[in-house]
C-alpha positions in Angstrom: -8.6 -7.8 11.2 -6.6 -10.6 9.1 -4.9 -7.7 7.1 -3.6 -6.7 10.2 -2.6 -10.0 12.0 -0.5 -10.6 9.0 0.6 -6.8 9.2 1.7 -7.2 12.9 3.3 -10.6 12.2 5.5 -9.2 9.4 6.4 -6.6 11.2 7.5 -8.7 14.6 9.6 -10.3 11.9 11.2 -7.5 10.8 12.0 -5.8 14.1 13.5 -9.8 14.9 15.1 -10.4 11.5 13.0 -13.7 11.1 11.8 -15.1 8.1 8.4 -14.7 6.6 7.0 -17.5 5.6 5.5 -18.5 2.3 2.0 -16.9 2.7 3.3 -13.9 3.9 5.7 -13.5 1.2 2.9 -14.1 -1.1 0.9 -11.5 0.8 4.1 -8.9 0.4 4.0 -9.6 -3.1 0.1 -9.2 -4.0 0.1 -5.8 -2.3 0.9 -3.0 -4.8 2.8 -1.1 -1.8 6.0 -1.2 -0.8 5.0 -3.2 2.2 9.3 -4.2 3.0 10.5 -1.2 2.6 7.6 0.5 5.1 7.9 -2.3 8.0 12.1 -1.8 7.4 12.1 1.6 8.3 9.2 1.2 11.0 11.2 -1.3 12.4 14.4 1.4 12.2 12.7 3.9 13.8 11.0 2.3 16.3 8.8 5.0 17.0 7.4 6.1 13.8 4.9 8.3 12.5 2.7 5.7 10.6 0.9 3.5 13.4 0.0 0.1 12.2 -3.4 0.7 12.4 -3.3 3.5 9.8 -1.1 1.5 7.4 -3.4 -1.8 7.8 -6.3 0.8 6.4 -3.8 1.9 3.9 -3.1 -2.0 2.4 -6.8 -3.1 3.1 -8.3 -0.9 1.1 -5.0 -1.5 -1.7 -6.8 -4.8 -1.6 -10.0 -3.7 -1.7 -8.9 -1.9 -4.9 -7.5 -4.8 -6.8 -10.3 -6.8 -6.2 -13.1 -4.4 -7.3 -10.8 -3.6 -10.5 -10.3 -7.1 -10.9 -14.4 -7.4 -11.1 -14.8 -4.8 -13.0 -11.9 -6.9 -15.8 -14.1 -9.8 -15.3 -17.8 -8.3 -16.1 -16.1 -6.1 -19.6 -15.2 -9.1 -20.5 -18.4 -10.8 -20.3 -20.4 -8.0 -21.1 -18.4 -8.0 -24.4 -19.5 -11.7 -24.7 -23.3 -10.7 -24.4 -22.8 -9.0 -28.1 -23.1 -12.1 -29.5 -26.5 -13.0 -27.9 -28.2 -9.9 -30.0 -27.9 -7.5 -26.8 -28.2 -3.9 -28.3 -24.9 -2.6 -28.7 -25.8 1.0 -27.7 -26.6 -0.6 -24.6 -23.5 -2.7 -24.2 -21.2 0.4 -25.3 -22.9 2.5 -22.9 -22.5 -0.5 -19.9 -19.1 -0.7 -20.6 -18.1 3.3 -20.8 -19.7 3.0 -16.7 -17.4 0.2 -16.3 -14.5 1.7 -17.6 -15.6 5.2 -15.6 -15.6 3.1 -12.5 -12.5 1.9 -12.7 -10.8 4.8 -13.6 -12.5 6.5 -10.4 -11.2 3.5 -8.9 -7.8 3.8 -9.8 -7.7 7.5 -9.1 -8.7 6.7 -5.6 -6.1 4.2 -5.3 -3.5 7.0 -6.6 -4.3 9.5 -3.9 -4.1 6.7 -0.9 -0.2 5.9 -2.6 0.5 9.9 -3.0 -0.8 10.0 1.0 1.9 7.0 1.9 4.5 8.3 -0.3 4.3 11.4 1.8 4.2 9.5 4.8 7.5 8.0 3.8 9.3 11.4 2.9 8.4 13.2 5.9 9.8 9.8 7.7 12.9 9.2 5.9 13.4 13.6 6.1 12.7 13.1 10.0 15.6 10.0 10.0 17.7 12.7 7.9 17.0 15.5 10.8 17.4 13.0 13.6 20.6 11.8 12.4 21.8 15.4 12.2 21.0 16.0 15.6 22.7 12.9 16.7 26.2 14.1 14.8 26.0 17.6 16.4 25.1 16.2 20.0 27.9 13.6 19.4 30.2 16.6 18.3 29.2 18.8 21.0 30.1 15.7 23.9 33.3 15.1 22.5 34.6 18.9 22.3 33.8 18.6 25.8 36.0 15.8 26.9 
């Protein structure tokens, strides 16, 4: 629910042209995705294919993401540490190949949810594209009529 309260907030602001403040710039910034550019063209649109909803699921589980990878840093580090404290190596080197298994399944995951928005985003800036188009010949069309 935080993810998206902030979400909502940021985007109010880009719809008003207002400011973010510091915690939500820092929030902008921790998120791998390019959080701007989406709420910019959502806010250009106005009615856009990706609902808030979907796209707070999208940067919640970006989160979600980081932090597990960011675990799994933090125990290969100190399971590399525990080789010192005459813990079998074959067992160690055997830990650690999971850890660095679950993090590449990790990061894989992480991969398709970015290939889904960058979709997202084509189809929606190719929609704009379209839209515009239609705008030019309707706007064409109205003044061959005057």
């Amino acid at each position: 629910m935080k993810v998206q309260n902030i979400l909502q907030s940021l985007s109010s602001k880009a719809e008003s042209d207002t400011p973010f403040t510091a915690s939500e710039k820092a929030f902008i910034e921790n998120v791998q995705l390019p959080i701007y550019k989406i709420l910019n063209v959502r806010s250009a649109l106005k009615h856009t294919s990706i609902s808030l909803t979907e796209f707070t699921d999208i940067v919640a589980n970006d989160l979600l993401y980081q932090y597990i990878l960011e675990i799994l840093d933090l125990m290969a580090e100190q399971t590399a540490a525990l080789r010192n404290v005459q813990v079998s190596d074959e067992e160690i080197t055997k830990f650690l190949e999971q850890v660095r298994n679950a993090k590449k399944a990790i990061t894989s995951k992480k991969n398709e949810a970015y290939r889904e928005m960058n979709q997202k985003l084509l189809m929606i800036q190719s929609i704009m594209i379209d839209e515009q188009k239609v705008e030019n010949i309707f706007d064409a069309s109205q003044s061959g009529e005057k």
